[in-house]
C-alpha positions as CSV (number, residue, x, y, z in Angstrom):
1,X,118.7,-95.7,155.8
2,X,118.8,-99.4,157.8
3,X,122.0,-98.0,159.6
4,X,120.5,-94.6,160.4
5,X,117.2,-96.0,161.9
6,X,119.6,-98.3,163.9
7,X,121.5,-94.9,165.4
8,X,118.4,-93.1,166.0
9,X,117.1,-94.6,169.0
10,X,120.7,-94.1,170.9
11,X,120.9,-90.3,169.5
12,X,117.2,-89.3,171.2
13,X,118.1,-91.2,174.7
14,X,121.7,-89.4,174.2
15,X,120.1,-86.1,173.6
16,X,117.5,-86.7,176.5
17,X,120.5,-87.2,178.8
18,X,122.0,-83.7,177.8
19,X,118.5,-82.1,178.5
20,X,117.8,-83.1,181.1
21,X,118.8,-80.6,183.9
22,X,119.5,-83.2,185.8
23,X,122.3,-85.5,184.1
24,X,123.6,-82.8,181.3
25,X,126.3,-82.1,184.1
26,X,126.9,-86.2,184.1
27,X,126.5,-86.1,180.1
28,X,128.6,-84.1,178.6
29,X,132.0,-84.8,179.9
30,X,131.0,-88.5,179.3
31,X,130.3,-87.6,175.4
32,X,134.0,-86.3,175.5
33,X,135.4,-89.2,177.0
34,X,133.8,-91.9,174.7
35,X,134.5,-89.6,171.8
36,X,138.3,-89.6,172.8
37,X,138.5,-93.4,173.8
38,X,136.7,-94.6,170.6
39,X,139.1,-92.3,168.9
40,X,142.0,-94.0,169.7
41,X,141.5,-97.1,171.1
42,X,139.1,-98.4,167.7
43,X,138.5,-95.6,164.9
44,X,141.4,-94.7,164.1
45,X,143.9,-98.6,164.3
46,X,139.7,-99.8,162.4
47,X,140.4,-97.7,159.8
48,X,144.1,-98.7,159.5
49,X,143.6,-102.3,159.5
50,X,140.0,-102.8,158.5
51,X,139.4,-104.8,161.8
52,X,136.3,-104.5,163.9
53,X,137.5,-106.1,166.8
54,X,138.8,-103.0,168.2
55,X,135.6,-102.2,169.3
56,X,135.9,-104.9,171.5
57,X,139.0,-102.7,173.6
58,X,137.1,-99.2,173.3
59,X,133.7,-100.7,174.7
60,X,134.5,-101.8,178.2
61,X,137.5,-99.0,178.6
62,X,134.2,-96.9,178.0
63,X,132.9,-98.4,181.0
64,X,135.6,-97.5,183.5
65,X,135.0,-94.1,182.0
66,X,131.4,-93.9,182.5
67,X,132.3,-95.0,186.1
68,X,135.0,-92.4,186.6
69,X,132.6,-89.6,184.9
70,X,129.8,-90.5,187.5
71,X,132.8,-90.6,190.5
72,X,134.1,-87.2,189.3
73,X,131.2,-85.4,189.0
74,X,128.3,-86.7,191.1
75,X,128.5,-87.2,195.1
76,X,126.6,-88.9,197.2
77,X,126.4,-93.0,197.9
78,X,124.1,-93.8,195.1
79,X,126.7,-92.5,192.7
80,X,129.2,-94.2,194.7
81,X,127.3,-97.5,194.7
82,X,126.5,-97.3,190.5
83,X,129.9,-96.3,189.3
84,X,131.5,-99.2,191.4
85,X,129.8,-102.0,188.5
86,X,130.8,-99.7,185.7
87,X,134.5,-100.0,187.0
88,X,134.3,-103.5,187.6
89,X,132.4,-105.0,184.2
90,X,134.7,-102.6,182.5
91,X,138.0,-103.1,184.1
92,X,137.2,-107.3,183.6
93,X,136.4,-107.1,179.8
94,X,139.1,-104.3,179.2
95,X,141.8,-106.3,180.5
96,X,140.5,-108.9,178.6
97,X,140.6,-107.4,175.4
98,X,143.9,-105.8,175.7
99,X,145.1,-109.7,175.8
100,X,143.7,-110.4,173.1
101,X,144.7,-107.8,171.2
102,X,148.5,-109.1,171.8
103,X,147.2,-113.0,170.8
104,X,145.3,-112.4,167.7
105,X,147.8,-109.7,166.5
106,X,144.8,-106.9,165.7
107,X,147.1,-104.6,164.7
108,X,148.2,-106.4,161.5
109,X,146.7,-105.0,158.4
110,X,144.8,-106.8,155.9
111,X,145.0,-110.1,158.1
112,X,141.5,-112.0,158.5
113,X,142.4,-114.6,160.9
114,X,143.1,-111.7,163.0
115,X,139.5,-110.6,163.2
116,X,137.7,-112.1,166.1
117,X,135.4,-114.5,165.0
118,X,132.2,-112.4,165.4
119,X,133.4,-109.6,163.4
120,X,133.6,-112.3,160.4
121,X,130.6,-113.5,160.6
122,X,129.6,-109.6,160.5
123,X,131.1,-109.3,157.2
124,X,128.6,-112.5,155.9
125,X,125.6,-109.6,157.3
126,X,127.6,-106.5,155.6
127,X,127.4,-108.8,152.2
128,X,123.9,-109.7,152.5
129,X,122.6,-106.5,153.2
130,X,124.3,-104.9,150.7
131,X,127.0,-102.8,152.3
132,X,129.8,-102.7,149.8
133,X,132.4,-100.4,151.4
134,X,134.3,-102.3,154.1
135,X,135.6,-98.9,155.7
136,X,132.3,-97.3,155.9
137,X,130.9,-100.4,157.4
138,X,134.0,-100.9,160.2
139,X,133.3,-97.8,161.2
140,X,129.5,-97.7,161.6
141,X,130.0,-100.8,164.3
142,X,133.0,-99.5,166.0
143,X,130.8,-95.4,166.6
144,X,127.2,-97.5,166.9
145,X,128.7,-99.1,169.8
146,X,130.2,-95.7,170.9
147,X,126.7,-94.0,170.6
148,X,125.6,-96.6,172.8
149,X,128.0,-95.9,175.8
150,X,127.6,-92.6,175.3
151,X,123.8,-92.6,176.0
152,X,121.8,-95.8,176.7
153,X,124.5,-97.6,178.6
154,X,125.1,-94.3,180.7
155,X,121.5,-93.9,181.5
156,X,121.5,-96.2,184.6
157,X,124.2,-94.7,186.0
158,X,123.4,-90.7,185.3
159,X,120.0,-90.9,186.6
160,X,121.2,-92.7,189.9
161,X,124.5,-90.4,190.4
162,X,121.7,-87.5,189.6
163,X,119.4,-88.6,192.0
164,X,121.9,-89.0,195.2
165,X,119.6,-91.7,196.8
166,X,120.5,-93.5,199.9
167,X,121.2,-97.1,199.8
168,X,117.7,-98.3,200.3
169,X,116.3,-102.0,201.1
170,X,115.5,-101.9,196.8
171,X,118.7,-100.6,195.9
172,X,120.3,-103.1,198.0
173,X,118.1,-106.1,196.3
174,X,119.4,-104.4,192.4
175,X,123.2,-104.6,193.8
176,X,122.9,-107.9,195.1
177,X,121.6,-108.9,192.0
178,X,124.0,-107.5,189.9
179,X,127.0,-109.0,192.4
180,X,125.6,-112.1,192.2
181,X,125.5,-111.8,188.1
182,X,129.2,-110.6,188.0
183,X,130.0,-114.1,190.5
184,X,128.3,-116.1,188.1
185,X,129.8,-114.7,184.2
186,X,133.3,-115.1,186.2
187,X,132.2,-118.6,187.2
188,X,130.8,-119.6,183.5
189,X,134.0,-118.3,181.9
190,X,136.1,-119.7,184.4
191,X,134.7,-123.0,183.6
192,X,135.5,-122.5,179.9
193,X,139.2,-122.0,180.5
194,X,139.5,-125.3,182.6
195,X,137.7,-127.1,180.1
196,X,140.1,-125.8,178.0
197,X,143.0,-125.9,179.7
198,X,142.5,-129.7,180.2
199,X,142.6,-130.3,176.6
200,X,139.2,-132.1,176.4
201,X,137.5,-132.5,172.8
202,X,134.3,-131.7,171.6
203,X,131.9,-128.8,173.9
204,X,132.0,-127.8,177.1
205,X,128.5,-129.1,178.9
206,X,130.1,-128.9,182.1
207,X,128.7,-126.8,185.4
208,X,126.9,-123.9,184.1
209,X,127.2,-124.5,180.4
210,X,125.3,-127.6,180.9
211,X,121.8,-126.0,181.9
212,X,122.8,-123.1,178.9
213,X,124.6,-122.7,175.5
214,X,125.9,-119.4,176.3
215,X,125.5,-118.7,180.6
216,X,128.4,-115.9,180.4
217,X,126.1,-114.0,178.0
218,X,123.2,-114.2,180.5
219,X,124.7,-113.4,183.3
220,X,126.3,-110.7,181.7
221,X,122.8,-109.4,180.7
222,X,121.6,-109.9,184.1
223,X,123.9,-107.5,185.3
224,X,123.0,-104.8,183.3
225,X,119.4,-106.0,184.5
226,X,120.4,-105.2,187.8
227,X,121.3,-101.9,187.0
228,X,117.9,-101.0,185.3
229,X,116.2,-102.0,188.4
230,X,118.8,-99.9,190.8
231,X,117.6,-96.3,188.8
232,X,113.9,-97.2,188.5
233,X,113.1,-95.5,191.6
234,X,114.8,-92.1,190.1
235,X,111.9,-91.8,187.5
236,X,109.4,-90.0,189.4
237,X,112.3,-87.2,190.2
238,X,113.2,-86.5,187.0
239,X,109.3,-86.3,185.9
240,X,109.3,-83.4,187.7
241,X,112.2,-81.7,186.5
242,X,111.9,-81.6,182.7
243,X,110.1,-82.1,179.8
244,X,107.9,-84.9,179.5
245,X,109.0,-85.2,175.9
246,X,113.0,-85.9,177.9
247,X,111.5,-87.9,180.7
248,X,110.0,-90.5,178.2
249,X,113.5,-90.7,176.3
250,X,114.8,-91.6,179.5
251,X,112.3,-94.4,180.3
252,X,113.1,-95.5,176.5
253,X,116.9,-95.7,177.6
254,X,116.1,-97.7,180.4
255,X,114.1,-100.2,178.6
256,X,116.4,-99.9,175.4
257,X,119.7,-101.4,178.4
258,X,117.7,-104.3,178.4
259,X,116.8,-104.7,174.7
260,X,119.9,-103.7,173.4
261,X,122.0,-105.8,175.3
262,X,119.7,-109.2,174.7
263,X,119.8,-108.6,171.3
264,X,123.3,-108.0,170.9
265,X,124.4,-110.8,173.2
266,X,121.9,-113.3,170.8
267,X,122.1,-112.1,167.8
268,X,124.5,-109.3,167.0
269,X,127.9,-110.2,167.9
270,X,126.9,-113.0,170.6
271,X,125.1,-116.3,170.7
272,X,124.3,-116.4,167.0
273,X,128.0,-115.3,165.5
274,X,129.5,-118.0,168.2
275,X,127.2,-121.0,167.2
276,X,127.6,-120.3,163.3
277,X,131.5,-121.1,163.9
278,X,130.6,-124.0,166.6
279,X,128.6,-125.9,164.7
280,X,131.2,-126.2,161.8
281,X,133.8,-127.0,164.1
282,X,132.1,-129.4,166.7
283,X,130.6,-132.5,165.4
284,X,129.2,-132.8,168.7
285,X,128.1,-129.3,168.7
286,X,124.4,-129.9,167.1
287,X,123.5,-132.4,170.0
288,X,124.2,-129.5,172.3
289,X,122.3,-127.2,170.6
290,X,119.1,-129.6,170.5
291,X,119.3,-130.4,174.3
292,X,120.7,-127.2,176.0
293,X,119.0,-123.5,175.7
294,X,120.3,-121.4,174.2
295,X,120.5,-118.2,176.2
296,X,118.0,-118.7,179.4
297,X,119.4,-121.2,181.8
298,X,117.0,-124.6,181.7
299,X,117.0,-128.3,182.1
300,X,118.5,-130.7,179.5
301,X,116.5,-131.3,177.0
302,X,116.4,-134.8,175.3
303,X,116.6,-134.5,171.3
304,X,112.9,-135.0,170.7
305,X,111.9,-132.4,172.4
306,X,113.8,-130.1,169.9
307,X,111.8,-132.5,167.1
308,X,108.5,-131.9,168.6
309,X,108.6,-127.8,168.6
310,X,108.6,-127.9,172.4
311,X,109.5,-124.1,174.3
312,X,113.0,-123.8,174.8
313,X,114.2,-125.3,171.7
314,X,117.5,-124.0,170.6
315,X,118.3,-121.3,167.5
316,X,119.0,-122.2,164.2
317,X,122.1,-120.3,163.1
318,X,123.1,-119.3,159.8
């Protein structure tokens, strides 16, 4: 029943979207695509090797296809204007992941060091909460994330593409904001790879990473921020063109962009799953976490202030 409740939220806002007169035309081609993409890019090589990670190729290509679904079928600039991030977080991640799909050999069977990291540390919450069947449980993450893109993550983009706004002075503040998000993820993970690259021990506390534990993650969730903003101004339109049973479902989907992706990106498979493996790795890693924040971007802390309780303290992981 946990796993149900946990669906429901993403099949109401999906079913609002296929109401709605206004984005049904937007919502049902985009329910065939992620159905197709999650198919084949993660159901089907999940169930064959009992690796989760394969969500992480389906999600963003499910992007790009949300983006082509609003290009295809919507006109005007505003739909113009909202597919473009949809392309371009998707097209950055999905190339990403097909990378790592060649480094960490996901297509092996049977072989845990294969799994990404995060998808471990979901088998710790599988044990816990009592999920016993590994197959069943694979494939509850891999179609809960395909329920997602499918309705909550699409509703952004179907009620602007619906809408067919011009480019106003708000819209151009929301677009700004979500550019200067994308600059700054690029610029956090960019920063990771040098560190990296220049073979430096311990963690990464240079540039952005200094003032947060995880500044990809937020500026990642500032984008899609941005994008709740950009299709605020849609609402009053589609009050008057359905239900107010469907128009609350779509206020729900907006707010639930936000939620979902903070939790996810602390808790779920982000912040939380990466720390548990830090910590054990990095004998440096606990300073970090007692004078750096953990998700919103802050100045250094000195270790008593994580003593004394003080706002901002970092997570404990576990």
């Amino acid at each position: 029943m946990r796993r149900v409740w946990a669906m429901l939220p993403f099949v109401l806002v999906g079913a609002a979207l296929v109401l709605a007169p206004a984005t049904a035309g937007l919502a049902w081609p985009n329910l065939v695509v992620q159905g197709v993409l999650f198919t084949l890019l993660a159901a089907v090589p999940g169930h064959l090797t009992r690796h989760v990670s394969y969500v992480d190729v389906a999600w963003p290509w499910g992007l790009v296809g949300i983006g082509v679904v609003t290009l295809v079928t919507a006109d005007g600039p505003g739909a113009v204007a909202v597919a473009v991030p949809y392309l371009a977080m998707g097209a950055r991640m999905g190339l990403w992941s097909l990378v790592m799909t060649v480094k960490h050999g996901w297509w092996t069977p049977g072989s845990p060091k294969a799994e990404l990291p995060r998808y471990r540390y979901q088998r710790r919450r599988w044990e816990r909460q009592g999920f016993r069947s590994e197959a069943i449980s694979v494939q509850y993450e891999i179609w809960l994330q395909g329920l997602a893109n499918a309705s909550v993550l699409a509703v952004p983009a179907f009620l602007v593409a619906a809408d067919q706004p011009r480019l106003s002075v708000w819209a151009a503040c929301a677009l700004a904001l979500w550019a200067a998000s994308f600059v700054l993820e690029s610029v956090a993970d960019g920063q990771k790879r040098r560190f990296a690259a220049r073979g430096e021990r311990g963690t990464c506390d240079r540039g952005l990473w200094r003032y947060s534990r995880h500044p990809n993650y937020f500026f990642q969730w500032m984008q899609w921020n941005a994008l709740v903003l950009f299709a605020l101004p849609t609402l009053p339109a589609r009050f008057h063109d359905t239900s107010p049973v469907v128009w609350a479902l779509l206020v729900l989907g907006l707010f639930l962009v936000s939620w979902t992706l903070y939790v996810t990106l602390t808790k779920h498979t982000g912040a939380r799953p990466a720390e548990y493996h830090s910590v054990r790795k990095r004998p440096d890693y606990a300073l970090y976490q007692a004078t750096t924040n953990m998700f919103f971007p802050g100045p250094v802390k000195t270790p008593q202030d994580e003593v004394a309780g003080r706002p901002g303290g970092s997570t404990t992981v576990g």
